[in-house]
C-alpha positions as CSV (number, residue, x, y, z in Angstrom):
1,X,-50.2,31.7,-53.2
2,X,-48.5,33.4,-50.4
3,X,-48.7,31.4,-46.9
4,X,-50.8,34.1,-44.4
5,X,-49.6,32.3,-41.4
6,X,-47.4,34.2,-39.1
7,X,-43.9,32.9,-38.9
8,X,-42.8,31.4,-35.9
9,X,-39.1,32.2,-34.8
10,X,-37.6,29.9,-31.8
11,X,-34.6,30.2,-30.1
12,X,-31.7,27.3,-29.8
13,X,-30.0,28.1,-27.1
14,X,-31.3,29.1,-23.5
15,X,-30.3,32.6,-22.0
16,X,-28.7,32.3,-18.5
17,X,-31.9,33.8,-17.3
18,X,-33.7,30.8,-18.3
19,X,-31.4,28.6,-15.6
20,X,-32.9,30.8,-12.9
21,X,-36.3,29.2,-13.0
22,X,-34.7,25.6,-11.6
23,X,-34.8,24.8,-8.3
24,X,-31.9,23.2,-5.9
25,X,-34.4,20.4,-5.7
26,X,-35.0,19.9,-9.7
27,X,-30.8,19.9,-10.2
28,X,-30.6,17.7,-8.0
29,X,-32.9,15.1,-9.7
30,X,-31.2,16.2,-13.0
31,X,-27.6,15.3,-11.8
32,X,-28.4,13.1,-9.0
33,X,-25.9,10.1,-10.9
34,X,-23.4,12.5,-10.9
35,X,-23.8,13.4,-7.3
36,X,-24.4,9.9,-6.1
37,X,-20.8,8.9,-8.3
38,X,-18.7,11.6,-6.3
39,X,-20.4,10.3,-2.8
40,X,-19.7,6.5,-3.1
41,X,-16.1,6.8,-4.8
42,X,-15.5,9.7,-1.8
43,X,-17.1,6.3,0.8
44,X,-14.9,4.1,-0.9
45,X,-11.8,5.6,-0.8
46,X,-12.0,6.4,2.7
47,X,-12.5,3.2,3.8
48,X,-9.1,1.4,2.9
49,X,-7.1,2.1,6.1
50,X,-3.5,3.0,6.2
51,X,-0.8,0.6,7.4
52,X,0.1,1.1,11.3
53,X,3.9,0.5,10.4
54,X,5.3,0.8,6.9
55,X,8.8,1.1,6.9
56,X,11.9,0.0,4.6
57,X,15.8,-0.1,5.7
58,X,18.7,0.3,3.7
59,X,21.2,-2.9,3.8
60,X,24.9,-2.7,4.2
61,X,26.0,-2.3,0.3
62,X,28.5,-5.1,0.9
63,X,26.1,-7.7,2.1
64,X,24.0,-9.0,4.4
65,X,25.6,-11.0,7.1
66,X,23.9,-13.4,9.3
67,X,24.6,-11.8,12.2
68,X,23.1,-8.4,10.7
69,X,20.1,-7.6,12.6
70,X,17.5,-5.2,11.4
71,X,15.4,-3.7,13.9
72,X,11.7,-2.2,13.6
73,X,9.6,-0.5,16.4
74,X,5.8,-1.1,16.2
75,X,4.9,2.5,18.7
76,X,1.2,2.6,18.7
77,X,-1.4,0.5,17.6
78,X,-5.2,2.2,16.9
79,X,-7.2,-0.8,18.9
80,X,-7.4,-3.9,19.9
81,X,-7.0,-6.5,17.1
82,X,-5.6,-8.6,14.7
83,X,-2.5,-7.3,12.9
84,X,-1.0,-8.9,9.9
85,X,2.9,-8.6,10.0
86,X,4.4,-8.6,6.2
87,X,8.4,-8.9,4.9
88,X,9.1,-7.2,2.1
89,X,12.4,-7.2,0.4
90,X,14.5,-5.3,-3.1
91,X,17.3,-6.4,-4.4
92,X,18.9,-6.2,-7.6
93,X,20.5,-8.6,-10.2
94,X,23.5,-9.3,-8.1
95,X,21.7,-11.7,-5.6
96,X,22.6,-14.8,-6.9
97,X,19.8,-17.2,-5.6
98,X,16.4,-18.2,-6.7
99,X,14.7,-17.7,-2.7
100,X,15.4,-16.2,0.3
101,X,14.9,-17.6,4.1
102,X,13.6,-14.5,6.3
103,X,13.1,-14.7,10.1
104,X,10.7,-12.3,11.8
105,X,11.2,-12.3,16.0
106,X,8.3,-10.4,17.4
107,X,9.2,-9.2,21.2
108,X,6.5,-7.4,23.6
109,X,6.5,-7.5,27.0
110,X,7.9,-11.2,27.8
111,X,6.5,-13.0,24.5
112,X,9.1,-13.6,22.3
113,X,7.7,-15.2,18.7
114,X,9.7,-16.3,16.1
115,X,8.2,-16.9,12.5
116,X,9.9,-18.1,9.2
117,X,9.4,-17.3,5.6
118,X,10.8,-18.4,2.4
119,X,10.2,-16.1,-0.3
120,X,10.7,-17.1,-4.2
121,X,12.4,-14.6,-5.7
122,X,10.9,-13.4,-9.1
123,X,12.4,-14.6,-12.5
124,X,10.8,-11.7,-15.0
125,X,12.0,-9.1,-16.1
126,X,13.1,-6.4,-13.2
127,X,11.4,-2.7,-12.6
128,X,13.8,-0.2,-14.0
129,X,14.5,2.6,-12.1
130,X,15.1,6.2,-14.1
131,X,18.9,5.9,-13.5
132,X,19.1,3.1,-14.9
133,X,19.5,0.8,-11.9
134,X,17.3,-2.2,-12.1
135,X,15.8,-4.0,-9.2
136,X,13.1,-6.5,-7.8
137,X,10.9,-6.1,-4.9
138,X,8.7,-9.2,-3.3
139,X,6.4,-8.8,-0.1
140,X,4.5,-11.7,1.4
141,X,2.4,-11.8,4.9
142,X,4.1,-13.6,8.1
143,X,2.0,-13.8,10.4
144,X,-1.2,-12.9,12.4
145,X,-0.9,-11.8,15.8
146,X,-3.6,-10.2,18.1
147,X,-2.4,-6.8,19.8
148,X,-3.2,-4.5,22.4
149,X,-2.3,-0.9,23.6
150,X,-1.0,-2.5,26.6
151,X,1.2,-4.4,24.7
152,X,3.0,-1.4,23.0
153,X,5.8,-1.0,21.5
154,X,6.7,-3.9,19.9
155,X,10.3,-4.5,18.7
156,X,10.9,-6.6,15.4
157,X,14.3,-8.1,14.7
158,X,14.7,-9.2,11.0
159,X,17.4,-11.3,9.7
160,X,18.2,-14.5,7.2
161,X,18.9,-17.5,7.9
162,X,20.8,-18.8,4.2
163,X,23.4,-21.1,4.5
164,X,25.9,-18.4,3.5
165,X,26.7,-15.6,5.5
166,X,27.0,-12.8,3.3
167,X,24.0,-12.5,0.8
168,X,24.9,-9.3,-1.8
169,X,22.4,-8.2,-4.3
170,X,19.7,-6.9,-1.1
171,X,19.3,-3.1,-0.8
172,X,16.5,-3.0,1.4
173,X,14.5,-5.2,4.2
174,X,10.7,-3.9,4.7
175,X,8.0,-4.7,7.5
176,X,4.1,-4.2,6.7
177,X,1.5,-4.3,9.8
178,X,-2.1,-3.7,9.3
């Protein structure tokens, strides 16, 4: 018996022509995840704000005396508020001590404010750099201080206060305000 129905052909794909029908409004609801994905990760990465003062300074190769005094200049600040003032050092394996006594001397206008921080040094493994050079880097807050335009610029003295005079093994001395 032969079947006397016509037979039907259909089509798998969709011709370009067929996209032409849709609507702005009907994509949208179609890729409205993928729209709303790209809109909050745009939001959220806008909202971290960038450090007012981020800066690292070389130390004397031969070691860091005592009477070594690293110097910082806060030159603007956005608004009125509360700033958090951060140390950071790196050093390689040549420092020869388990911690580190850091003093932070903030001076604007006629304050002067001293603050004091002991850092722990790390004991794992070090960060190689590619030449081969290895070395640690620790950062810890300070302090929190409430600043002004008016009180601009700020001047930051950084220096150690270890019982020995020369420390070796620090490259660099870092201050973080945001």
């Amino acid at each position: 018996m032969i079947n006397s129905k016509p037979h039907k052909t259909y089509r798998s794909y969709r011709s370009y022509s067929s996209y032409s029908n849709y609507s702005f409004y009907s994509l949208y609801r179609r890729y409205w995840s993928h729209l709303l994905f790209i809109i909050s990760s745009l939001a959220l990465s806008s909202c971290r704000q960038r450090p007012v003062l981020y800066d690292y300074v070389p130390v004397n190769p031969h070691g860091w005396l005592t009477t070594d005094t690293l110097r910082f200049t806060l030159p603007a600040v956005p608004a009125d508020g509360d700033y958090t003032f951060s140390l950071g050092t790196r050093f390689n394996s040549q420092y020869p001590y388990e911690d580190l006594w850091l003093v932070l001397e903030q001076r604007y206008l006629s304050v002067r404010r001293r603050d004091t921080l002991h850092l722990a040094m790390p004991t794992e493994k070090p960060t190689w750099l590619t030449n081969g050079i290895a070395f640690h880097e620790v950062e810890a807050p300070v302090t929190t201080t409430h600043l002004t335009p008016q009180q601009i610029p700020v001047e930051l003295l950084v220096y150690h206060v270890m019982r020995h005079q020369c420390l070796t093994g620090i490259t660099e001395v870092g201050v973080k305000v945001e």
